[in-house]
C-alpha positions in Angstrom: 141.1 71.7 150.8 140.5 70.9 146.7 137.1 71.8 147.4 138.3 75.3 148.7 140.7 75.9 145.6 138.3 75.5 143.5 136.4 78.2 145.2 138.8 80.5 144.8 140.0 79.6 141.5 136.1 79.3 139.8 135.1 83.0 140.4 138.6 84.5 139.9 138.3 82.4 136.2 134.7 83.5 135.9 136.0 87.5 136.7 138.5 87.0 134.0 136.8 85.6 131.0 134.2 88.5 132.5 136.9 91.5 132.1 138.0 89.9 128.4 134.6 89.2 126.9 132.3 91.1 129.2 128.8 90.2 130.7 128.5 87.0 127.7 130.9 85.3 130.1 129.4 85.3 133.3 125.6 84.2 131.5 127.1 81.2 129.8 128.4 80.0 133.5 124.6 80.7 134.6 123.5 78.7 131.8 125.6 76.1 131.8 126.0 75.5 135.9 122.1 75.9 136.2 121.3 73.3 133.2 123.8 70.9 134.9 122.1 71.2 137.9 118.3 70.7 137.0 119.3 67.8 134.8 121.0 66.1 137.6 118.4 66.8 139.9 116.1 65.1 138.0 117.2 62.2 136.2 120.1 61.8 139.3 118.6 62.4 141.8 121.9 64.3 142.6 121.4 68.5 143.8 124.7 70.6 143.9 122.7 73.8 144.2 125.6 76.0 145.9 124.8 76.6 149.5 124.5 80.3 150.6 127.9 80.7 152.1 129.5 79.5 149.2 127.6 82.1 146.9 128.7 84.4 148.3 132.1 83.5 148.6 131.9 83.4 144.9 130.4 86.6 144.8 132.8 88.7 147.0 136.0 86.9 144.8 134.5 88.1 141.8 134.1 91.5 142.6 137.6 91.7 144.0 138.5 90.7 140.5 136.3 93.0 138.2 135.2 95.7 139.9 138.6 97.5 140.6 138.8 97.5 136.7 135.9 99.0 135.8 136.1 101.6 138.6 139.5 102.7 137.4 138.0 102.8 133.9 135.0 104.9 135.0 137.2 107.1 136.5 139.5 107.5 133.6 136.8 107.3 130.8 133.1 107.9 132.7 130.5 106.6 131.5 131.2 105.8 127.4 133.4 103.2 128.8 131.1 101.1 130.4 128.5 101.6 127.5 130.6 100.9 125.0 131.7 97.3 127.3 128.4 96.6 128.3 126.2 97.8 125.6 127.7 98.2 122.3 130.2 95.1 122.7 127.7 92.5 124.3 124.2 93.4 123.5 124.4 94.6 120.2 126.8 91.9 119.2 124.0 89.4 120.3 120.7 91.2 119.2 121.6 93.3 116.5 123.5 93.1 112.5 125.1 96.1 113.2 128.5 94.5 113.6 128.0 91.5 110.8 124.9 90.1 108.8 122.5 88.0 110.4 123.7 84.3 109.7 121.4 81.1 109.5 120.7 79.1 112.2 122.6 76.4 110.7 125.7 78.8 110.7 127.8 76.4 113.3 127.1 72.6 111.8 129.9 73.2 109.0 132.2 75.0 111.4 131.7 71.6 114.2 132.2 69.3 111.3 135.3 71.4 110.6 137.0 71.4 114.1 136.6 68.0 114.9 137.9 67.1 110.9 139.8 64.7 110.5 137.2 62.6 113.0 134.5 64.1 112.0 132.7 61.1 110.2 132.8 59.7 113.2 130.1 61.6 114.9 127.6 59.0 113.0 128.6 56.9 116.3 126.6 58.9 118.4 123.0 57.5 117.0 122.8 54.6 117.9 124.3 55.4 121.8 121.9 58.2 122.3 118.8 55.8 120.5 120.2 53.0 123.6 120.5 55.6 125.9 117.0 57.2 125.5 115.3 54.1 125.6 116.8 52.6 128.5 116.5 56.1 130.1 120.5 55.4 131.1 123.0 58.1 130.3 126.2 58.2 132.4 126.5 61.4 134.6 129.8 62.6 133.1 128.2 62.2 129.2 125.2 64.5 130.3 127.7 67.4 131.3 129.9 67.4 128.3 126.3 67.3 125.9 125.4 70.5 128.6 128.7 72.0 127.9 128.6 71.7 124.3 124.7 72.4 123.7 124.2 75.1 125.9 126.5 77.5 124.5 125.6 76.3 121.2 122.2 76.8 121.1 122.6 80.4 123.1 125.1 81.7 120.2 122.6 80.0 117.5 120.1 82.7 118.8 122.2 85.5 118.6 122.7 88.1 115.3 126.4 88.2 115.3 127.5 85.0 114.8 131.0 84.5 115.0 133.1 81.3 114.2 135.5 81.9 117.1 132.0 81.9 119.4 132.0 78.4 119.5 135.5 77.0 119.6 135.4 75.7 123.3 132.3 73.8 122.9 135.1 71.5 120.3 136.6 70.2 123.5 133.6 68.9 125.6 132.8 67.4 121.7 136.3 65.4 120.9 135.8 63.8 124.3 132.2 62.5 123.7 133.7 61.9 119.9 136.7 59.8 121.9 134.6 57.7 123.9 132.4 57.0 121.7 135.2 55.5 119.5 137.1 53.8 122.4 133.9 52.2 123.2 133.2 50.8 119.6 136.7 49.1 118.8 136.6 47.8 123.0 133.3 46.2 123.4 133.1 44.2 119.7 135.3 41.3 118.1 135.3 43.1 115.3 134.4 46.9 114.3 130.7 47.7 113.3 129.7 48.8 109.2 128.9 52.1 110.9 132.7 52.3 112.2 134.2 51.2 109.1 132.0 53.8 107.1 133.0 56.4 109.4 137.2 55.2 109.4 136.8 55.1 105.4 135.4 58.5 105.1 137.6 60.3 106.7 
């Protein structure tokens, strides 16, 4: 029964956040879902590929949800509508400076550092688990989603031309919880906190 909400309740999300922000919406999920996936598969051993039925399930929902929309706005607007949503608003935004300057690819670190401010000294934390994690070849299940969930989307608005701060501002939550745990982990498994800890604490 939680498996069906959640059926219903992914694609009518994923319509939504389609009809606010267009096409962008709906390739993130692709990215995201599909890096999930092949990571799992391989370093798991765990495959959550969606089965036929269920695709299309999603599929129907979400056109119950968007199309309507766009039909009523084709019918109202023809065609400038739809190129102005699909084209002008999504593509160009990505590929082109025609809405702002192209930014440098470091364009996001200072707005991260910013979001997760106060807290943000303590992203030093993250070496030395990733350094254990990598050579052990042991990273939990639940930390390799939230790193898919916050690279991803990162590194697909770091190659677009119209860089915006607001862009990245849900990838902040996937980050505070990796940021949490990593800080919860520190002060649980020591006697005492670590120089790297106390650096971090004193710096902020």
């Amino acid at each position: 029964m939680f498996a069906r909400g959640w059926l219903v309740i992914g694609p009518v999300s994923a319509g939504l956040a389609f009809l606010t922000k267009g096409p962008v919406a709906l390739v993130l999920l692709v990215i995201v879902l599909t890096s999930s996936w092949l990571i799992e598969y391989r370093y798991f051993g765990k495959s959550h590929w969606p089965s036929l039925k269920h695709a299309t399930t999603f599929g129907l929902i979400f056109g119950i949800t968007t199309v309507p929309w766009f039909l009523a706005m084709f019918g109202e607007h023809g065609l400038a509508y739809l190129e102005r949503f699909f084209f002008a608003e999504n593509v160009e935004r990505f590929a082109t400076a025609r809405y702002n300057n192209p930014r440098s690819v470091f364009y996001y670190l200072p707005i991260i550092i910013a979001g997760l401010f106060p807290w943000s000294p303590f992203l030093v934390l993250w070496i030395p688990r990733f350094k254990q994690a990598i050579r052990e070849k042991a990273l939990a299940l639940a930390t390799s989603r939230l790193l898919i969930w916050s690279i991803a989307p990162l590194l697909f608005y770091t190659a677009s031309i119209g860089k915006q701060p607001r862009y990245i501002l849900p990838m902040l939550v996937p980050l505070s919880l990796l940021l949490a745990r990593a800080m919860i982990v520190e002060l649980s498994n020591k006697a005492r906190p670590t120089k790297l800890f106390l650096m971090s604490a004193l710096s902020s």
